[in-house]
C-alpha positions in Angstrom: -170.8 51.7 18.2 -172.8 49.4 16.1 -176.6 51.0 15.8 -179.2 47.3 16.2 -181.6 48.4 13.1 -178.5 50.6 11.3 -176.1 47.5 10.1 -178.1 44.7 10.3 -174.5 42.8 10.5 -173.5 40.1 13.1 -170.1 40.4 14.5 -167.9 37.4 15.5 -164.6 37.9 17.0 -161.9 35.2 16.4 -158.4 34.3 16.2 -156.9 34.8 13.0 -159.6 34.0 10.4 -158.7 30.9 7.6 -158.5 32.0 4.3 -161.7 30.3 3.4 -163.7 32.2 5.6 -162.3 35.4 4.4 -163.0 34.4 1.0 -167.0 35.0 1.7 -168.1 38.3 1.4 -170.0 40.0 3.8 -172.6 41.0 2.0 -173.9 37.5 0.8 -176.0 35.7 2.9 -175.3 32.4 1.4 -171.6 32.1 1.7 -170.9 29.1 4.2 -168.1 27.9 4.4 -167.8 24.3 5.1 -164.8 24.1 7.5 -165.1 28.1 9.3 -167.1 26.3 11.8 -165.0 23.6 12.9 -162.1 26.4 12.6 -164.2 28.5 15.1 -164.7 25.5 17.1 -161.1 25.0 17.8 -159.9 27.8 18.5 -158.9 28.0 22.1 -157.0 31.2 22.6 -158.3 34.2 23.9 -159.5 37.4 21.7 -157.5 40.2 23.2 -154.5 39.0 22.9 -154.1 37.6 19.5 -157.9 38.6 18.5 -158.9 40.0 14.7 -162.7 41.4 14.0 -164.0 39.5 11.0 -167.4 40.3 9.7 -169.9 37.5 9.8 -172.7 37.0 6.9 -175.8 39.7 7.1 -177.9 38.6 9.9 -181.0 38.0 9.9 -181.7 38.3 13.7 -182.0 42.3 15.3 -178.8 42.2 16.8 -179.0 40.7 21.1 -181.6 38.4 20.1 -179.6 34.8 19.7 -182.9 32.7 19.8 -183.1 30.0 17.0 -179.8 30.5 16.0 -176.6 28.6 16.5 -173.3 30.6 17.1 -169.9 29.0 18.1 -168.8 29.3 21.4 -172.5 30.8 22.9 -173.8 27.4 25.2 -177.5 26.7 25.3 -177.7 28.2 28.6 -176.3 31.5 26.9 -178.8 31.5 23.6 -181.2 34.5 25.0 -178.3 36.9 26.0 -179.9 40.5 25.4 -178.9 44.0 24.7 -176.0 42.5 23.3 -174.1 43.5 19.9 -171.2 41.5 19.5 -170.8 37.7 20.1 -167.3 36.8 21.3 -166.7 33.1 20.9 -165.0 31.6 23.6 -163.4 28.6 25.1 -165.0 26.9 28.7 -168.4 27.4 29.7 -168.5 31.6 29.7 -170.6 34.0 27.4 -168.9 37.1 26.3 -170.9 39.6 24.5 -170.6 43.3 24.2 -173.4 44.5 26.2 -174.8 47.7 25.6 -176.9 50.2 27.7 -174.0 49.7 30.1 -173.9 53.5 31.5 -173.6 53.4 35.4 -173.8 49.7 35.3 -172.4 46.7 36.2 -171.5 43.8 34.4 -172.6 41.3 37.5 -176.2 43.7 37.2 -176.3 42.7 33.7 -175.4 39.3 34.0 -177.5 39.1 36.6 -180.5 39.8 34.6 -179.5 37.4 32.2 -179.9 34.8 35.1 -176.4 34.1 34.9 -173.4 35.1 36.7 -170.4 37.3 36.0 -167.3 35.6 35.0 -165.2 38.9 33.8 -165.3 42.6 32.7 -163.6 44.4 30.3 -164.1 47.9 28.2 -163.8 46.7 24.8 -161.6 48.7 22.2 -163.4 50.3 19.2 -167.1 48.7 19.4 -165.2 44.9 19.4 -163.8 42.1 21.3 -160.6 43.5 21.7 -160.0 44.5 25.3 -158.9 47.9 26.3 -159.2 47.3 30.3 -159.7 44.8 32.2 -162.2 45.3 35.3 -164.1 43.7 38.0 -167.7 42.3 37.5 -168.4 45.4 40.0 -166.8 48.0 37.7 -168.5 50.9 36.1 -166.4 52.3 33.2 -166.7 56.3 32.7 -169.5 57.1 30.6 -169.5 54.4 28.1 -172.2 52.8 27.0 -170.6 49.2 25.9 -168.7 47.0 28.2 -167.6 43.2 27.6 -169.2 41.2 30.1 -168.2 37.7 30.3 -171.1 35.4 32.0 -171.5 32.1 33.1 -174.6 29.8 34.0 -174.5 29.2 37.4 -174.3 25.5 36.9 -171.8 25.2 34.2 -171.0 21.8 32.8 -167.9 20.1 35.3 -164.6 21.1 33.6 -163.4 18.0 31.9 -159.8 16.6 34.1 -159.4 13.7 31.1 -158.6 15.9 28.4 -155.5 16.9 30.3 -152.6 14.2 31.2 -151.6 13.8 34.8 -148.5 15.0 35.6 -148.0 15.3 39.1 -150.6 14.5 42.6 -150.4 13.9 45.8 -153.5 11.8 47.8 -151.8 12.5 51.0 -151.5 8.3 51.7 -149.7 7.0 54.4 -149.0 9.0 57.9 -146.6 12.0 57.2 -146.2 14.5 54.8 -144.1 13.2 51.1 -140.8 15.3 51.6 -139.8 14.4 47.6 -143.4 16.8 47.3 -143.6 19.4 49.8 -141.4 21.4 52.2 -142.6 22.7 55.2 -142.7 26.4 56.0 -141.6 28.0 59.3 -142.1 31.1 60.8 -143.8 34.4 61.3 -143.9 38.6 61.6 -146.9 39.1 59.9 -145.9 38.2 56.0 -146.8 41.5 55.0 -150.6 41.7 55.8 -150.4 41.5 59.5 -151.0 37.9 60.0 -151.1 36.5 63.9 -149.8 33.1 63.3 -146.2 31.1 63.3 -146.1 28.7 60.7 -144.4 25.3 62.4 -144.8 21.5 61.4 -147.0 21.1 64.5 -150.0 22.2 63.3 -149.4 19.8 60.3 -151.0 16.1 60.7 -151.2 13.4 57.3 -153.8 10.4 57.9 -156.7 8.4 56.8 -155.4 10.0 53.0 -156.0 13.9 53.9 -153.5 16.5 54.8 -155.0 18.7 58.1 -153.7 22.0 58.9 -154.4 23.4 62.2 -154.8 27.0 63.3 -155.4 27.1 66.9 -154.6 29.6 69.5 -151.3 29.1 71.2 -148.1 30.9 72.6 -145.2 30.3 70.6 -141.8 31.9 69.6 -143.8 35.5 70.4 -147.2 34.6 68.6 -150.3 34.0 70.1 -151.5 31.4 67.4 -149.9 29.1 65.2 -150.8 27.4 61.9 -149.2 25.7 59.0 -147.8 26.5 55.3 -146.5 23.8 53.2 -145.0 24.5 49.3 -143.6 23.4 46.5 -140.7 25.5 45.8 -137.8 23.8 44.6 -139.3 20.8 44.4 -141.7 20.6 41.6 -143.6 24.0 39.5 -145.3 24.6 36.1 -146.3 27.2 34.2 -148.9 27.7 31.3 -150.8 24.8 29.8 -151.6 23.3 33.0 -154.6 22.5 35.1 -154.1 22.4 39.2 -156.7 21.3 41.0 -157.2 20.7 45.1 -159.5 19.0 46.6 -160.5 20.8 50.1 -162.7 21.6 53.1 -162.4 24.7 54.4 -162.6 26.3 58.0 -165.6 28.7 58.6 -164.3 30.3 61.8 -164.5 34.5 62.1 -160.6 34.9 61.6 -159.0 32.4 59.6 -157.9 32.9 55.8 -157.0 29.8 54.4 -155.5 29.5 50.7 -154.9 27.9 48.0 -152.4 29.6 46.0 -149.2 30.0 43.7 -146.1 32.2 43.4 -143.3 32.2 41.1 -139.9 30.3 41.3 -138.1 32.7 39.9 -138.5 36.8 40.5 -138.0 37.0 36.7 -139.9 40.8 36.9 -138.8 41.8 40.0 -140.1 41.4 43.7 -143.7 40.7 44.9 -146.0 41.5 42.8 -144.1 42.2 40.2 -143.1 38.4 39.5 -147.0 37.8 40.0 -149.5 35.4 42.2 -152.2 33.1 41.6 -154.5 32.8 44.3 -156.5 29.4 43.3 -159.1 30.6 46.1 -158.8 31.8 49.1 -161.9 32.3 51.3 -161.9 34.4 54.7 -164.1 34.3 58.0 -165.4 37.4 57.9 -167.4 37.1 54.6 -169.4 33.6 55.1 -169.8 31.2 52.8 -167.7 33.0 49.7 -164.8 32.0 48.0 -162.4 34.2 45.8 -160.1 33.8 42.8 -157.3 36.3 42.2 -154.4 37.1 40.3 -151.9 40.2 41.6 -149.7 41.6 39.0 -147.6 44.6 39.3 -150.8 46.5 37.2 -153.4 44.8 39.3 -153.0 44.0 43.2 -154.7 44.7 46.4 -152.3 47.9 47.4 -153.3 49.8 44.7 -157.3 47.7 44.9 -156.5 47.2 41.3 -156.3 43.4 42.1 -158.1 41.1 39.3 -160.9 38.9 41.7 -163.9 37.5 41.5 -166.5 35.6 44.3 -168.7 32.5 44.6 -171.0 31.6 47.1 -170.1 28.0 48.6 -171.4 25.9 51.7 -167.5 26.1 53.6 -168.2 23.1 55.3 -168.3 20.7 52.7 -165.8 19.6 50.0 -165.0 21.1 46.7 -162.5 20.7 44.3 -160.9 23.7 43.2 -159.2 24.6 40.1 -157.6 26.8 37.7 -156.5 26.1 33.8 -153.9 27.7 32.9 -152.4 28.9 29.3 -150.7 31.1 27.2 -153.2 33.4 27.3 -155.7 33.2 30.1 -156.4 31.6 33.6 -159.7 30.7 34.2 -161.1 29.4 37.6 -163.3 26.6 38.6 -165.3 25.4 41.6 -166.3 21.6 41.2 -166.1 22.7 37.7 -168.3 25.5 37.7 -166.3 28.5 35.8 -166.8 31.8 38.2 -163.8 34.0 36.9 -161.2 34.3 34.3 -158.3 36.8 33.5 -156.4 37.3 30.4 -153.9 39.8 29.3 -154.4 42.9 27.3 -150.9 43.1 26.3 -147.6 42.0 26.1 -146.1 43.3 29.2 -145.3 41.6 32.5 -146.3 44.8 34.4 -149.9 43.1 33.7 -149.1 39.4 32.6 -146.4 37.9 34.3 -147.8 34.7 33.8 -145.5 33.4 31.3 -143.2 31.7 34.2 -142.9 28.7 35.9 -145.0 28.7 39.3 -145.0 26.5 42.9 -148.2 25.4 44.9 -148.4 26.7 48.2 -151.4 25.5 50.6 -151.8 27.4 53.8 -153.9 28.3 56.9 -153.5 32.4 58.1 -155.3 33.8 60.9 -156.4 37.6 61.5 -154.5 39.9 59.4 -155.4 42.6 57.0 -158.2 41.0 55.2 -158.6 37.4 57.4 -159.1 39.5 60.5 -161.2 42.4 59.3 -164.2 41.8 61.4 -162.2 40.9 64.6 -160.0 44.0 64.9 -157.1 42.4 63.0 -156.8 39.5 65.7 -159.5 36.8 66.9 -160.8 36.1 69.8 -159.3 32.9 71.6 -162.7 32.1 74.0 -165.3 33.5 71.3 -167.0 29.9 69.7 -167.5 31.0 66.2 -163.4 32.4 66.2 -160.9 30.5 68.2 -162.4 29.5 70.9 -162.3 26.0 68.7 -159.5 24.8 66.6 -159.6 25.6 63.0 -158.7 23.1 60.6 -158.2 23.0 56.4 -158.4 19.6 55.2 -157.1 18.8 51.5 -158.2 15.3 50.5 -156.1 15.3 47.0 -153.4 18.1 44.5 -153.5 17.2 41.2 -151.7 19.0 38.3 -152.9 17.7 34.5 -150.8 19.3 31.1 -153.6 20.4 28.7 
């Protein structure tokens, strides 16, 4: 662990450092390089996986105190961070330090005191940027005392769609459903988490340019409600170096789960989860008001509550556009461009990155289940006002997919 009155040296994690910068010693203050800046500025890939500690000149700050000073990749939201040691520059809106005095604690708490929220968590490897773990913004780790926390303001800048090219959208135009786009998914049993509904083209309805999927309660082929799941399989997919993004209002009824999500094409590593998941967000009736982000790996997923997720509150009733952008080395997720969690991978090994694969949009509306119905005994109520009593219905105004 770095001691902050011991070294008196400010760490900066990047990707593999340019030969000029390694040309300045550490030990003199006055060696600055006149490109390592814009160097550090462009690098966009993620320190753990291809990350190398290089020694910055002698501060002249007591390490965790940023003011007055200008470091690549901290935003001007992010300039105060303290009882910090390490910088970790990074690409999007998120701060990533190595927080110390992290016994028992949280890196949300931390972030939290910062005024700014938790993004991602990680124990670090040897007092630097490299990541050892990866945990939840409501992880403790053991007994250390260091933790990488990852934090972002809560208003981040909007993520920026123009820098990408479009490749692919739908606007939903016209009165039914583009067939060349999507298929329609039918049927039921469950899918594994003990969902209620049958998926038929019934509950589907395309007009005035938004797609509306309906949950309602209803006999049919042995269920008691039905819904709709549409997809992109074998149609159209994408893998890293993309950004998807959906525009949607979501329902708010005790009950439904709608999501926003991906799976592979291909079971290149084996069944489910193996092969992986992205869940862009999915949000459930039971917690109000919250949206979550999500990737399940064979590593990290919900049967062994190792799955990678963070929340957000959000008003369900009105739009947002949700997002993730995706690359070789990380996924990082937005809502209306406001970064609330990122995942990257620690090694090379599918068991914990499958990511690496070509994936299909899926856009759905569950009801009860393992997780949608945890507050309503797995099932809702069909007369209750705030469950089924009332139709529930996801609307998606626009899907859009830029390459970055």
């Amino acid at each position: 662990m770095l001691g902050a009155a011991a070294t008196g040296v400010e760490l900066w994690c990047v990707d593999a450092a340019p030969a000029a910068a390694e040309a300045c010693p550490v030990a003199d203050p006055s060696c600055q390089d006149a490109d390592s800046s814009s160097s550090f500025a462009s690098d966009h890939q993620l320190i753990q996986t291809r990350g190398s500690l290089s020694l910055g000149r002698v501060a002249e700050h007591a390490p965790g105190d940023f003011s007055g000073r200008s470091i690549v990749g901290l935003g001007p939201r992010c300039v105060r961070m303290q009882n910090a040691e390490l910088v970790c520059p990074e690409r999007g809106n998120g701060c990533r330090v190595l927080a110390n005095g992290m016994r028992g604690r949280t890196c949300r708490e931390y972030c939290g005191e910062q005024q700014l929220s938790c993004v991602g968590a990680w124990e670090e490897q040897d007092d630097n940027c490299v990541i050892k773990e990866t945990l939840t913004c409501e992880q403790t780790y053991g007994n250390t005392h260091d933790l990488l926390c990852e934090c972002s303001p809560p208003v981040a800048p909007a993520a920026n769609s123009s820098q990408g090219r479009l490749v692919w959208e739908d606007n939903f135009d016209g009165d039914r459903l583009d067939s060349g786009k999507w298929s329609i998914v039918s049927g039921g049993g469950g899918f594994g988490n003990n969902e209620q509904q049958y998926y038929s083209q019934h509950g589907l309805r395309v007009g005035e340019g938004v797609l509306r999927i309906t949950a309602q309660c209803e006999e049919y082929k042995g269920h008691h409600f039905t819904s709709a799941k549409v997809q992109t399989k074998h149609l159209t997919d994408w893998g890293p170096g993309h950004r998807v993004e959906v525009r949607a209002r979501l329902p708010k009824g005790k009950g439904t789960w709608p999501a926003i999500w991906m799976l592979p094409t291909d079971s290149s590593y084996g069944g489910w989860p193996r092969s992986g998941e992205i869940d862009i967000v999915e949000a459930v009736g039971c917690t109000q008001d919250k949206v979550y982000g999500t990737v399940h790996t064979n590593a990290f997923n919900h049967m062994r509550h190792t799955e990678k997720t963070n929340k957000l509150s959000a008003d369900l009733g009105e739009w947002h556009v949700f997002a993730i952008e995706w690359t070789a080395s990380d996924i990082a997720w937005y809502m209306d461009g406001q970064l609330y969690h990122s995942f990257g991978h620690e090694a090379h090994s599918s068991d914990k990155w499958p990511f690496d694969r070509q994936f299909f949009l899926i856009l759905n509306l569950a009801v009860g289940g393992s997780w949608g119905g945890m507050c309503v005994g797995g099932r809702p109520s069909c007369t209750a006002h705030d469950e089924f009593g009332r139709r529930q219905v996801m609307e998606v105004d626009f899907a859009r997919v830029y390459a970055l």
